[in-house]
Backbone bond lengths (Angstrom), bond angles and torsions (degrees), N, CA, C in turn:
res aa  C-N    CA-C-N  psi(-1)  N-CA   C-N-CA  omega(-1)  CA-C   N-CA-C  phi
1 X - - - 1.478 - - 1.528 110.50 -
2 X 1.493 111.95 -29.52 1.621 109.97 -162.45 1.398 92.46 -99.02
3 X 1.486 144.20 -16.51 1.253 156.78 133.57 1.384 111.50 -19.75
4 X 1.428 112.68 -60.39 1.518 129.06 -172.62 1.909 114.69 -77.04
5 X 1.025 95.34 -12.05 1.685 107.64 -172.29 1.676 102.92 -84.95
6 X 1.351 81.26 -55.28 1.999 95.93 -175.79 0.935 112.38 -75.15
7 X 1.619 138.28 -25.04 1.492 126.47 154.70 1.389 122.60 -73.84
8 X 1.324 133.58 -23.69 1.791 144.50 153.16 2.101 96.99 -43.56
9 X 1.079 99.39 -67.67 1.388 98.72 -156.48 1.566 102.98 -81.12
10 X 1.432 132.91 -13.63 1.409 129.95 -173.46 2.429 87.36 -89.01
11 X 0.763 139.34 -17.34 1.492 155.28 160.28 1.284 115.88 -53.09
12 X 1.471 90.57 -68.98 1.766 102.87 164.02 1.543 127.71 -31.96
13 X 1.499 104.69 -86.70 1.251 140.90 120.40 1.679 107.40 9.69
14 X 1.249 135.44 -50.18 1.176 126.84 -176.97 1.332 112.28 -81.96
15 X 1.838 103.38 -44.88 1.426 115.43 -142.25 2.180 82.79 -82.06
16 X 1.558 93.50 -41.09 1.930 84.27 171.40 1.084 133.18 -48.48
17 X 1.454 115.50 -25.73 1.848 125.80 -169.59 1.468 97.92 -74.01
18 X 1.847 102.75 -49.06 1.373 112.28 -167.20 1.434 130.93 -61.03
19 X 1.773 116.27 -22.18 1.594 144.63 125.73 1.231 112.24 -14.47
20 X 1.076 107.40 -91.32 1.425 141.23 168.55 1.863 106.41 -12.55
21 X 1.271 110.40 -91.31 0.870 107.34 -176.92 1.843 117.66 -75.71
22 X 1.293 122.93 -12.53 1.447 108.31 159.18 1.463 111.33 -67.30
23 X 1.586 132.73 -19.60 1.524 121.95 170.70 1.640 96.88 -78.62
24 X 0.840 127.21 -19.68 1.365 98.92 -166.74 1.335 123.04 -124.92
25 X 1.656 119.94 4.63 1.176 143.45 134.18 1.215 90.72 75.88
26 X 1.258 114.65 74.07 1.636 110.45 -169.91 2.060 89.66 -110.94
């Protein structure tokens, strides 16, 4: 379960950075 949490939120976590830096074109 705690396996399954940290791969949901490390996803998250990616796909947000990847946002992230296409707004801000760093």
């Amino acid at each position: 379960f705690i396996l399954f949490v940290v791969n949901v939120l490390f996803c998250v976590i990616a796909v947000y950075r990847k946002d992230n830096y296409r707004h801000l074109h760093f």
